[in-house]
Each structure stands twice: as C-alpha cells, then as structure tokens.
Backbone as a chain_set.jsonl record, in Angstrom:
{"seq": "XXXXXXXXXXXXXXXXXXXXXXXXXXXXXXXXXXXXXXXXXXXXXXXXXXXXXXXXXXXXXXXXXXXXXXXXXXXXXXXXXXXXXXXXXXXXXXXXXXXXXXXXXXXXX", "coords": {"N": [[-10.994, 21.316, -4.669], [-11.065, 20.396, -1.903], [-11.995, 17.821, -2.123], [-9.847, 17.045, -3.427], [-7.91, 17.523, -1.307], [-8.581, 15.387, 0.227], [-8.086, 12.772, -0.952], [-5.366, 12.774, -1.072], [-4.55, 12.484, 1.71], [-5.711, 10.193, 2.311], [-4.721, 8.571, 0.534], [-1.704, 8.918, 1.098], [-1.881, 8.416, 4.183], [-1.685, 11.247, 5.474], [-2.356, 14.8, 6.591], [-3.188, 16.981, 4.795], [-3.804, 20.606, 4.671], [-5.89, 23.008, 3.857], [-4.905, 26.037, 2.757], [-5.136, 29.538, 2.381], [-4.531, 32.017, 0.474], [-5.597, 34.774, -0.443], [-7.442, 34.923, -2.966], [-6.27, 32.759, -3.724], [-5.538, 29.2, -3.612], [-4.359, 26.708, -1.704], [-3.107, 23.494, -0.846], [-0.497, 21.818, 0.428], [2.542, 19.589, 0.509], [4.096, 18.13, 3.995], [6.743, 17.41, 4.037], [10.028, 17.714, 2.794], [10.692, 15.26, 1.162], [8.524, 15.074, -0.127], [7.876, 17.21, -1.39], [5.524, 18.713, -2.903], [3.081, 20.785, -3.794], [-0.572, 21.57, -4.448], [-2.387, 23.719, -6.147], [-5.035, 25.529, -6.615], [-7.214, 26.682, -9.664], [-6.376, 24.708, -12.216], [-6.021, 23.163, -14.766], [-6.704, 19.79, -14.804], [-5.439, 17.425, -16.062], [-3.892, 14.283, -18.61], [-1.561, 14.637, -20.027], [1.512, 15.325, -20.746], [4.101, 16.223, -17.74], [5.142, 13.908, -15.506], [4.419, 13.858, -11.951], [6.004, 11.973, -9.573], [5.531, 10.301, -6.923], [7.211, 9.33, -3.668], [6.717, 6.241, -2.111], [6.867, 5.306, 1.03], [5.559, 3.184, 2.558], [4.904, -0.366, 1.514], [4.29, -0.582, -1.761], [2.355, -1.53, -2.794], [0.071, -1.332, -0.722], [-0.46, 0.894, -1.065], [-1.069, 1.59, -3.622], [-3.791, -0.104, -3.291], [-4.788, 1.647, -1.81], [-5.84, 4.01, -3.245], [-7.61, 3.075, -4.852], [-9.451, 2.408, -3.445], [-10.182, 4.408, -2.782], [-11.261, 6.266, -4.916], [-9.49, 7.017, -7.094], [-8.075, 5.534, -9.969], [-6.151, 3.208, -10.811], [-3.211, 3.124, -13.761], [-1.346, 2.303, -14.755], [-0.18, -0.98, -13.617], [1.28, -1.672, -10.967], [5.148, -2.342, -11.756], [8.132, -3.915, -12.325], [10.924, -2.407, -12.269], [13.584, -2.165, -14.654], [16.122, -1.573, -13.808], [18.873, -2.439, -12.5], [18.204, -2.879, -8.61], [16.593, -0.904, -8.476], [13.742, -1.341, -7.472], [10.082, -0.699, -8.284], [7.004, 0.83, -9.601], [4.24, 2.872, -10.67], [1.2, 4.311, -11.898], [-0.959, 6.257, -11.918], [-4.47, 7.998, -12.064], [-5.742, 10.855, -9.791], [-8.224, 12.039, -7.548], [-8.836, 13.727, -9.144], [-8.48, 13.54, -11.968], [-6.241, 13.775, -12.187], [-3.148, 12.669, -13.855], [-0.219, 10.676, -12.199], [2.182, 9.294, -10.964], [3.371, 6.251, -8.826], [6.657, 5.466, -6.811], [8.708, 2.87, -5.668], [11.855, 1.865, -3.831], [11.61, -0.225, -2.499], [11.319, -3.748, -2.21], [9.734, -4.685, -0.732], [6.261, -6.628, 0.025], [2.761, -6.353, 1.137]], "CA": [[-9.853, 21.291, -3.776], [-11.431, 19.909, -0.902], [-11.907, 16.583, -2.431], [-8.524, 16.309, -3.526], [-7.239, 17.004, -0.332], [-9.493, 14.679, 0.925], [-7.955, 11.808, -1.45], [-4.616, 12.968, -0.753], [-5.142, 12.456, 2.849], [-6.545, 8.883, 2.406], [-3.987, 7.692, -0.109], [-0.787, 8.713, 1.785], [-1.786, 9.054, 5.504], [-1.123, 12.607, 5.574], [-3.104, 15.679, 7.24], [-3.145, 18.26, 4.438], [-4.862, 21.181, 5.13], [-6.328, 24.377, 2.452], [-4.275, 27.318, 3.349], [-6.117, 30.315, 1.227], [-3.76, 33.398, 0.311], [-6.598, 35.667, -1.011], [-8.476, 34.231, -4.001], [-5.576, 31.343, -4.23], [-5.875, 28.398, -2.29], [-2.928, 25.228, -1.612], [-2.759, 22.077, 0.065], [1.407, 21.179, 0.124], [3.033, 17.869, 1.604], [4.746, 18.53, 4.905], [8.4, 17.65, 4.042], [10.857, 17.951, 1.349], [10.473, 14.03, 0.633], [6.782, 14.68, -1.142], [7.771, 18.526, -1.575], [4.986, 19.332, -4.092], [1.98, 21.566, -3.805], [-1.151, 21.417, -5.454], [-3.09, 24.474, -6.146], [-6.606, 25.696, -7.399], [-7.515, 27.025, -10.867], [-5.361, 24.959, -13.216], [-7.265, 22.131, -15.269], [-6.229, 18.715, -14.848], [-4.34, 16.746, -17.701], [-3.192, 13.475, -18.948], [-0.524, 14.589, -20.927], [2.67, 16.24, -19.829], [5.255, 15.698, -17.03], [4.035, 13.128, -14.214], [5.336, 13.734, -10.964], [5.737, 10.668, -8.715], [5.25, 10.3, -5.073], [7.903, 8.151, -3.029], [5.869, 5.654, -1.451], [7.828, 4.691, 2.37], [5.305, 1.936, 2.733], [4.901, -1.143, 0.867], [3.805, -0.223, -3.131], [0.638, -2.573, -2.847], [-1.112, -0.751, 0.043], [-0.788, 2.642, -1.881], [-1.677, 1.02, -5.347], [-4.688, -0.857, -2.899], [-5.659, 3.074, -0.959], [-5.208, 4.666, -4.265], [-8.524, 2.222, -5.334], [-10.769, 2.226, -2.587], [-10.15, 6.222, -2.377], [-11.738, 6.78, -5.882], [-8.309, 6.89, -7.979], [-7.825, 4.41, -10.868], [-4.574, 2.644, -11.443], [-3.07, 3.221, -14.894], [-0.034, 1.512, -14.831], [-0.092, -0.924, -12.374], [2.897, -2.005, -9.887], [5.37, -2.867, -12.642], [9.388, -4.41, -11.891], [11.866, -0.778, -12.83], [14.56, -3.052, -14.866], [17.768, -1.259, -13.589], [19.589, -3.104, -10.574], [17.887, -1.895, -7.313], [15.491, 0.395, -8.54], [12.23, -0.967, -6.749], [8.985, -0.417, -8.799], [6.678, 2.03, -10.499], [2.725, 2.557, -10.98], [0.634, 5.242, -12.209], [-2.975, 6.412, -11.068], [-5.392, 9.104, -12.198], [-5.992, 11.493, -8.814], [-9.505, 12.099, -7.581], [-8.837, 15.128, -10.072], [-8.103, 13.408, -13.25], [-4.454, 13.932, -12.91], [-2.144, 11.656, -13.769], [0.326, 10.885, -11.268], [3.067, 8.405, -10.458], [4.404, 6.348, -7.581], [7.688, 5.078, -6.997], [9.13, 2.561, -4.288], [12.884, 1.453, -3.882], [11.203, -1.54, -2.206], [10.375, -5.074, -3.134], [8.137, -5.274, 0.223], [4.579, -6.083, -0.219], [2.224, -6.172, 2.368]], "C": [[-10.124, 20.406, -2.544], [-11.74, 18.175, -1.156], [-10.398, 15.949, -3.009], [-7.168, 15.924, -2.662], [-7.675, 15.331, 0.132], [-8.774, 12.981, 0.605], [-6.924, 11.622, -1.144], [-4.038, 12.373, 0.493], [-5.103, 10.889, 3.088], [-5.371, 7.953, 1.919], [-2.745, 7.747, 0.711], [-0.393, 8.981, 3.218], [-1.379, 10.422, 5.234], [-2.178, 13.469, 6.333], [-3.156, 16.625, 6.825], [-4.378, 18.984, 4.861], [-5.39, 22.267, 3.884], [-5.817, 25.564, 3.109], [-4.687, 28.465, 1.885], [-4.929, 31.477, 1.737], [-4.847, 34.357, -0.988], [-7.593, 34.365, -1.663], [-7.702, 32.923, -3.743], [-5.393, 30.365, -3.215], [-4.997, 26.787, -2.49], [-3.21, 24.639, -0.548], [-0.974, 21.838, -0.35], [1.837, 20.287, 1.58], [3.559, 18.484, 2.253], [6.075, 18.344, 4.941], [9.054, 17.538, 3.029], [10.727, 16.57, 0.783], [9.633, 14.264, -0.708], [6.694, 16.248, -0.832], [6.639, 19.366, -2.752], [3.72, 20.096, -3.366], [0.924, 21.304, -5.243], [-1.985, 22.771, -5.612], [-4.405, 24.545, -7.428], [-6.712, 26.448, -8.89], [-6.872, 26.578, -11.895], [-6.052, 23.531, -13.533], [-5.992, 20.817, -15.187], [-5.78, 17.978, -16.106], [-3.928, 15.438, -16.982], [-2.056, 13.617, -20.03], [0.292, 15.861, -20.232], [3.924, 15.699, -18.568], [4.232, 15.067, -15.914], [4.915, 13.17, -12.804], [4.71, 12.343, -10.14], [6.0, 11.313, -7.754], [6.04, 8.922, -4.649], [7.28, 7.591, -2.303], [6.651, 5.097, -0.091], [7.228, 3.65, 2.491], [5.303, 0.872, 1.446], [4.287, -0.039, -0.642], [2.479, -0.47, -3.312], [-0.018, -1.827, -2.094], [-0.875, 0.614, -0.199], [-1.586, 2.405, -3.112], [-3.459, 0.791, -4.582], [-5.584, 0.634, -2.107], [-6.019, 3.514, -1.657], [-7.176, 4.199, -5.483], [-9.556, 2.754, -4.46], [-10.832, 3.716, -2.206], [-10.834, 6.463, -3.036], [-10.559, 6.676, -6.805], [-8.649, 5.55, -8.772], [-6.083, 4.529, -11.391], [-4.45, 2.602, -12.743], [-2.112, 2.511, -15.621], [-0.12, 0.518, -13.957], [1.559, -1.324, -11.91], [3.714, -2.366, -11.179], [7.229, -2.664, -12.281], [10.365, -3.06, -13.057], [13.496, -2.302, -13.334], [16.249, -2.996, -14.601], [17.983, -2.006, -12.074], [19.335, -1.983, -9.436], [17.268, -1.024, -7.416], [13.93, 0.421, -8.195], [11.084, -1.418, -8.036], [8.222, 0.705, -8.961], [5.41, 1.642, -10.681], [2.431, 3.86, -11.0], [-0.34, 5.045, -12.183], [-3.693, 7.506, -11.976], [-5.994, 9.378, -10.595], [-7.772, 11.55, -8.647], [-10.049, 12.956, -8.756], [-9.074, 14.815, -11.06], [-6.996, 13.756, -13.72], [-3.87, 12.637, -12.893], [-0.436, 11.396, -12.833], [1.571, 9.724, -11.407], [3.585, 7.904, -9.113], [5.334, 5.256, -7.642], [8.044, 4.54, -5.733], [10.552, 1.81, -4.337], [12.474, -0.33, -3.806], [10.855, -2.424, -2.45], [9.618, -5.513, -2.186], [6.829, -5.318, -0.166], [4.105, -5.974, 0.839], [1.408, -7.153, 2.649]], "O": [[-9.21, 19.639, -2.241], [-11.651, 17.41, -0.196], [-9.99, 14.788, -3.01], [-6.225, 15.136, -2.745], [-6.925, 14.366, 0.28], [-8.805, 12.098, 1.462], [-6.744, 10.459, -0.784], [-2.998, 11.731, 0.347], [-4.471, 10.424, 4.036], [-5.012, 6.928, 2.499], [-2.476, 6.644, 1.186], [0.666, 9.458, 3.627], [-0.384, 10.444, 4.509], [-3.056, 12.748, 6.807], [-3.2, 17.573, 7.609], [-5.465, 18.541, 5.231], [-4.959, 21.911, 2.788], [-6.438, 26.019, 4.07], [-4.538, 28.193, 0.694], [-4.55, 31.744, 2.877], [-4.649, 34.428, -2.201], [-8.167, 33.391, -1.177], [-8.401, 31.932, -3.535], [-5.116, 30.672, -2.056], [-5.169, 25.983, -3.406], [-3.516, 25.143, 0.533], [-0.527, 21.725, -1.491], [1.643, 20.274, 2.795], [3.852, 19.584, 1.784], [6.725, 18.989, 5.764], [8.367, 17.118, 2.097], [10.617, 16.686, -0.438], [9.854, 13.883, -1.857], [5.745, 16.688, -0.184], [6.924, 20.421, -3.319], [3.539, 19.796, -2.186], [1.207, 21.025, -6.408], [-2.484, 22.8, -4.487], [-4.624, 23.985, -8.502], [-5.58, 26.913, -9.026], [-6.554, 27.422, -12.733], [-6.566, 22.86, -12.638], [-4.789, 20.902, -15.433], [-6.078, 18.452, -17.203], [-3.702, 15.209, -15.794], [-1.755, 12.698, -20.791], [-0.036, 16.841, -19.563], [4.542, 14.658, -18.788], [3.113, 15.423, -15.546], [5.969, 12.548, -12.67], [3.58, 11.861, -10.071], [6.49, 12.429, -7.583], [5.754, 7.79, -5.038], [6.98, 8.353, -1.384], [7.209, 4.057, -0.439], [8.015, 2.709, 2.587], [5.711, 1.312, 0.371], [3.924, 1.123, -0.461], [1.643, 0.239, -3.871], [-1.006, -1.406, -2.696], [-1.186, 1.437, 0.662], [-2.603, 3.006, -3.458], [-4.376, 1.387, -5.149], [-6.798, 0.628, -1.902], [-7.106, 3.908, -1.235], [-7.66, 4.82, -6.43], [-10.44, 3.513, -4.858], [-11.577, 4.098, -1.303], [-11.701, 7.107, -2.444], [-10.925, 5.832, -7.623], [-9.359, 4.656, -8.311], [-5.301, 5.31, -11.934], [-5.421, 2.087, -13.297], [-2.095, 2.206, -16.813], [-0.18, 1.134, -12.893], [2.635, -1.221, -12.499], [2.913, -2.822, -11.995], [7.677, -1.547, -12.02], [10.354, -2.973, -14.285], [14.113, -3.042, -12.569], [17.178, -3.746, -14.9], [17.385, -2.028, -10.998], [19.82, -0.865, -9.262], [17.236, -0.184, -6.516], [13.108, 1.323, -8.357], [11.296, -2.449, -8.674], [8.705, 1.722, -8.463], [5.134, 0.453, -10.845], [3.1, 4.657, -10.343], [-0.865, 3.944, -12.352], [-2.903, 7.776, -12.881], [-6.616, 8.467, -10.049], [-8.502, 11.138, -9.549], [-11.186, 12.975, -9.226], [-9.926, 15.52, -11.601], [-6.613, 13.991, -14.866], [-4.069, 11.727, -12.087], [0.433, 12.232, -13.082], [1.585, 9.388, -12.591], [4.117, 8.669, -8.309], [5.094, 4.243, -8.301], [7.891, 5.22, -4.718], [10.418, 0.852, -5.099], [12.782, -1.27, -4.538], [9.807, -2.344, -3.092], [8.87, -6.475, -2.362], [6.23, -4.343, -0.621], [4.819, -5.507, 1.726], [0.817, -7.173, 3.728]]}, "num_chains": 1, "name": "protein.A"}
C-alpha cells in the first residue's frame, strides 16, 4: 500500500494519504473527477475492467511520470478516432495493475 500510494502521489501530483478502518486500509483521490479508491488485500490483475484516470495536464508528462515512477506504459499515447475525443494510454501501476489514462487534449508539453 504504501508504495502504491507513493506512485500515485508521483504520477498525478496528489497527496494521498492511508486512512486504516481496523484491519482495512484506503488511499482515495480527493474529488469526484478521479473518484476511485484503492484498497488493501485484493491481488492485482491484467485482465478485467480498466479504469482510466482523466489526466488535466498534458498526456505526455503523465505517460513521461508514469516511467520515471516505476510504471510501464502498455499502450502508449494513441489518437481516440471519434471527433474531439483527445487520446488514450495504458500503464501497469507500481502494483501490476493495469490502468488507463484519458485526455480530451491534444496539448503536449
């Protein structure tokens, strides 16, 4: 847990913290944007549903934090073919989850 905050943290500026309710123990994003929680005892996977993360800054310097954090890009940056829909890339977490992120934007950085 403490390393995934840790990556968490790194990859999208943020300041999660480990809030422990007995045995069970969560890190969760601070606003409904990046409303997810991650909690302890549940084994990591590549197969299954991938939640993405809306990226506010450029795509590249998340794809580029996302690297030098420990994460590996799986997808990388790749053009979403519907009118106005931005871009799309997928990572493996410090965890070994598979993840997604998503940016309206065609800014790089």
């Amino acid at each position: 847990m403490p390393r995934a905050v840790k990556f968490y943290n790194q990859v999208l500026d943020l300041d999660l913290e480990i809030l422990a309710f007995g045995a069970e123990k969560m890190a969760c994003f601070p606003t409904c944007e990046r409303a997810i929680s991650s909690s302890s005892g549940f084994e990591p996977g590549l197969t299954g549903v991938i939640v993405s993360l809306n990226t506010e800054d450029a795509l590249d310097k998340t794809i580029l934090s996302i690297e030098v954090s420990g994460g590996q890009i799986t997808t990388p940056k790749t053009k979403i073919e519907a009118e106005k829909r931005g871009h799309f890339a997928t990572f493996l977490d410090s965890e070994g989850n598979k993840r997604g992120l998503y940016n309206e934007s065609t800014t790089t950085f």
